[in-house]
C-alpha positions in Angstrom: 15.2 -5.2 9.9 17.1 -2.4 10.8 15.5 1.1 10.9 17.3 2.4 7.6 16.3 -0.6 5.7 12.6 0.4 6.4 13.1 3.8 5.5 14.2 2.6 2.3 11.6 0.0 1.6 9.0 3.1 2.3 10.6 4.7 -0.2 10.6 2.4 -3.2 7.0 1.5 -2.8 5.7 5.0 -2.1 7.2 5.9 -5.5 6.5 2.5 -6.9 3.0 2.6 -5.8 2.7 5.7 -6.9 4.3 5.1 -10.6 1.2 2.3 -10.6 -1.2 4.4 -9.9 0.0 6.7 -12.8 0.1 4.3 -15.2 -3.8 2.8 -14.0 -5.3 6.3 -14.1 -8.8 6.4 -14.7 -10.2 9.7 -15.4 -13.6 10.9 -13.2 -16.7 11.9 -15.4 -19.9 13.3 -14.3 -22.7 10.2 -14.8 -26.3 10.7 -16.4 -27.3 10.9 -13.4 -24.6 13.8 -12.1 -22.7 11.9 -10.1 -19.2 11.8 -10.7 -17.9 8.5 -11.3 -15.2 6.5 -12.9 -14.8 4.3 -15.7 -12.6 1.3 -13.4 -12.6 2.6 -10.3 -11.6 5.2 -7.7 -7.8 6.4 -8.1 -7.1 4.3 -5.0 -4.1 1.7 -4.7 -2.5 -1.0 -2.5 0.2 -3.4 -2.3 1.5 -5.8 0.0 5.3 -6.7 0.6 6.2 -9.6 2.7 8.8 -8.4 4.8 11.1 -11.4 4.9 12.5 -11.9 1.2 10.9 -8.2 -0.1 8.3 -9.9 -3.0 5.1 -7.8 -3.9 2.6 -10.1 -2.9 -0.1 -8.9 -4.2 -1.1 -5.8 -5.8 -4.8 -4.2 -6.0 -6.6 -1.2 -6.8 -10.2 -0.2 -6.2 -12.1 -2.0 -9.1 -16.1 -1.0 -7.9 -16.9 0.5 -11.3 -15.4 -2.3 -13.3 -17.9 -5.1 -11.7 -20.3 -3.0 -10.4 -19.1 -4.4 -6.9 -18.9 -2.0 -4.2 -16.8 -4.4 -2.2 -14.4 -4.1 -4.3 -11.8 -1.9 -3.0 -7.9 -1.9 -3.1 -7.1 -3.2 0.0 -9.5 -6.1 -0.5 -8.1 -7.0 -4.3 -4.4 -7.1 -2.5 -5.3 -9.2 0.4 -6.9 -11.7 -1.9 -4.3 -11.9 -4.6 -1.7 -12.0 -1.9 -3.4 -14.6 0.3 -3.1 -16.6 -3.0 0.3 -16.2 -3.2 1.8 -16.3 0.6 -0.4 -20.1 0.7 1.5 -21.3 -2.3 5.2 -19.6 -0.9 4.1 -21.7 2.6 3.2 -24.9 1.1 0.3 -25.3 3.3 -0.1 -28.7 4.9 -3.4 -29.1 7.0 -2.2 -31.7 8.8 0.6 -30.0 10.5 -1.8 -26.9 10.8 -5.2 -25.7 11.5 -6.2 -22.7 9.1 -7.2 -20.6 12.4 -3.6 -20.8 13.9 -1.9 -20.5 10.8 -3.5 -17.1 9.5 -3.5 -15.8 13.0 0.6 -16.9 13.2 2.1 -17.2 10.5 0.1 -15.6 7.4 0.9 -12.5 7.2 2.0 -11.8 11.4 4.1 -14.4 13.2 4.7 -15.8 16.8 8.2 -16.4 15.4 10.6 -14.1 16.1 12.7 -14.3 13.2 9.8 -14.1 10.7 9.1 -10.3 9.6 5.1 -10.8 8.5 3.6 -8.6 6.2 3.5 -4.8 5.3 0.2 -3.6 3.2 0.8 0.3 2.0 -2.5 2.2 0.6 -2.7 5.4 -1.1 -5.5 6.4 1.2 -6.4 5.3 4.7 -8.2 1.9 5.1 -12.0 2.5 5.6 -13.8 0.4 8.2 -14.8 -2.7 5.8 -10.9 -3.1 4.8 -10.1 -2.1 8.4 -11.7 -5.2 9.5 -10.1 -7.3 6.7 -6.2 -6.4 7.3 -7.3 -7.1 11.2 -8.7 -10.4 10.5 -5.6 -11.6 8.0 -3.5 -10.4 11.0 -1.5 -7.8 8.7 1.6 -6.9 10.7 1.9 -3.2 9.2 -0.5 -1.5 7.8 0.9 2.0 6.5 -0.9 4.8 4.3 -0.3 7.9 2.3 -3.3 10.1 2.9 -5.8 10.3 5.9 -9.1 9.8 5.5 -11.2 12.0 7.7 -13.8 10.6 6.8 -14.1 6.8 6.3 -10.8 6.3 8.2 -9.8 6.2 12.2 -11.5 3.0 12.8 -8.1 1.1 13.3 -7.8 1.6 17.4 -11.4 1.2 17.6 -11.4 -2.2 16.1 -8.3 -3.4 17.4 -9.1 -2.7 21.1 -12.1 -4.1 20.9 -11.2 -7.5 19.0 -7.6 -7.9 18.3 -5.7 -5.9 21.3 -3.7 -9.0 21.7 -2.3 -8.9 18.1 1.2 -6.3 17.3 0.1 -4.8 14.5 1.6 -1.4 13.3 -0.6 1.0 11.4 1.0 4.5 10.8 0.5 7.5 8.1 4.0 7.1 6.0 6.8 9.2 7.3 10.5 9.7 6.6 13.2 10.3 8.7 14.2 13.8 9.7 17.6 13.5 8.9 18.2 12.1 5.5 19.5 8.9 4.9 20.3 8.5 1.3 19.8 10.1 -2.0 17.1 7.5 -2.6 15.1 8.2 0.9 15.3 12.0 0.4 14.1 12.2 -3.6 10.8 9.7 -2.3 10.5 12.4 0.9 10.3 15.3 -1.3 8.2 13.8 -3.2 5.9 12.8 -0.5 5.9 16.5 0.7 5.2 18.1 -2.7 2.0 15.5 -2.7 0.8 16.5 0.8 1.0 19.9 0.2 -0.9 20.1 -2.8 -3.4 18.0 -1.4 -3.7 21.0 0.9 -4.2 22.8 -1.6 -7.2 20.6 -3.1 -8.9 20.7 -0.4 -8.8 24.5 0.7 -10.0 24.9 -2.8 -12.6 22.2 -2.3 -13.8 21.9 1.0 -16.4 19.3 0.4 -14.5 16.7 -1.4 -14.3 13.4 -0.2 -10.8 11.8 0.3 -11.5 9.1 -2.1 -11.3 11.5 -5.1 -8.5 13.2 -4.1 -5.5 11.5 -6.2 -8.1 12.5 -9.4 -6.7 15.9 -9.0 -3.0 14.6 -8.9 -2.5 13.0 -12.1 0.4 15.7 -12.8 2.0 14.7 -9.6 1.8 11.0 -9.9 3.1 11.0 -13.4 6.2 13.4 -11.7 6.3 10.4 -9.5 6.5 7.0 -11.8 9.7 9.3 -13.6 11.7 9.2 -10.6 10.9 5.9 -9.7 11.8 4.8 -13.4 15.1 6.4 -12.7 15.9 4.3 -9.8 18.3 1.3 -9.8 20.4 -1.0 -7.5 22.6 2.0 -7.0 20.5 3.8 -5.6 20.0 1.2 -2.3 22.5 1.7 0.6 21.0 -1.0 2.7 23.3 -4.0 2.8 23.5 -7.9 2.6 19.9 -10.0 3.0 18.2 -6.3 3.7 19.7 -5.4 0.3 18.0 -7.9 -1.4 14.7 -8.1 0.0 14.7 -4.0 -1.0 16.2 -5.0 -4.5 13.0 -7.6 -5.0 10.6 -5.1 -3.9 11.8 -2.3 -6.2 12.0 -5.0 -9.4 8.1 -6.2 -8.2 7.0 -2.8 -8.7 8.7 -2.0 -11.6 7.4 -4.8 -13.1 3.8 -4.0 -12.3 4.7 -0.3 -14.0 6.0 -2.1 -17.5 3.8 -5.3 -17.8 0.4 -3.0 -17.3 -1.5 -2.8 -20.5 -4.2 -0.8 -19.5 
């Protein structure tokens, strides 16, 4: 996949991600007991795109309020639905394949090079527990939105330690510095506008933890879900087989925003 192609994939699911998000807003409330809390679940999203044909695999957001589950955070709820899905798209036949080569192979990474693996994108840096998950699955790029001072930065740590054998890309988002297309620059400024505000947040609010942070952006993310709304097959420059896994992605995610019933 060429370089531009990415570019663009990054941009239709940052503002595609972030259009979800907008749409699955849950309000924070201060508990009985003074805690503040959600109704659903912290304002914290993921989705995971399989890099060869551009489908949204799997889609999740935190849910620990919902269940009462604390283990059940975005990245977790997107690995699952998605593991679901990439074993049905494979066809899985245990006979040709023992389950430790094939999700340390061919899951979601691959010792073939003409297969493209996986990409999981999060609003907010993996934390240690789904750390450990993407690492396990074998996730071949694992790309965020927002750092997490302090439940993220276990990536290298782990990795060394366990999978240092593994190619796995894990990266904070970023655009180009020289803009591509119309498409790539409108999801950069974007991006920017949300980074700096989240400055702002937390000048304002030194003590907050990361995980609350997008609470504070509902403006932003609703700014957000009407650009990506806006967006069509126009809009992609990248061409041929690239073209279409980028087309797929964007009509996933748009499907997500207009099927969500709340």
């Amino acid at each position: 996949m060429s370089n531009d192609s990415i570019a663009e994939k990054d941009a239709i699911v940052l503002l595609g991600l972030l259009a979800n998000a907008s749409v699955r807003f849950d309000k924070q409330f201060t508990h009985i007991d003074g805690v503040l809390t959600h109704t659903k679940g912290l304002n914290i999203f993921a989705c995971i795109v399989d890099n060869n044909d551009g489908e949204v695999l799997g889609f999740g957001r935190n849910e620990i309020h919902t269940f009462y589950n604390p283990l059940l955070h975005a990245e977790q709820n997107a690995l699952h639905k998605s593991i679901a899905r990439i074993n049905k798209k494979n066809r899985i036949d245990k006979n040709r394949m023992s389950v430790e080569r094939y999700y340390r192979n061919e899951m979601f990474n691959s010792e073939n090079p003409d297969d493209f693996g996986a990409t999981l994108y999060t609003t907010l840096e993996p934390c240690p527990f789904c750390t450990s998950a993407l690492l396990v699955s074998r996730m071949s790029r694992i790309v965020y939105l927002l750092p997490d001072e302090v439940y993220g930065n276990s990536f290298e740590l782990l990795k060394s330690k366990y999978y240092n054998e593994y190619f796995i890309n894990y990266e904070l988002l970023k655009f180009p510095d020289i803009g591509i297309n119309n498409l790539i620059n409108s999801a950069k400024g974007q991006y920017l506008k949300l980074l700096k505000k989240v400055e702002r947040i937390k000048e304002d609010n030194p003590k907050i933890s990361e995980t609350m942070l997008l609470d504070y952006l509902e403006n932003e993310l609703l700014e957000n879900k009407q650009v990506f709304q806006n967006i069509n097959a126009d809009a992609l420059i990248s061409k041929g087989d690239e073209k279409k896994r980028n087309l797929r992605t964007l009509t996933d995610l748009k499907e997500l925003v207009k099927n969500y019933n709340g």
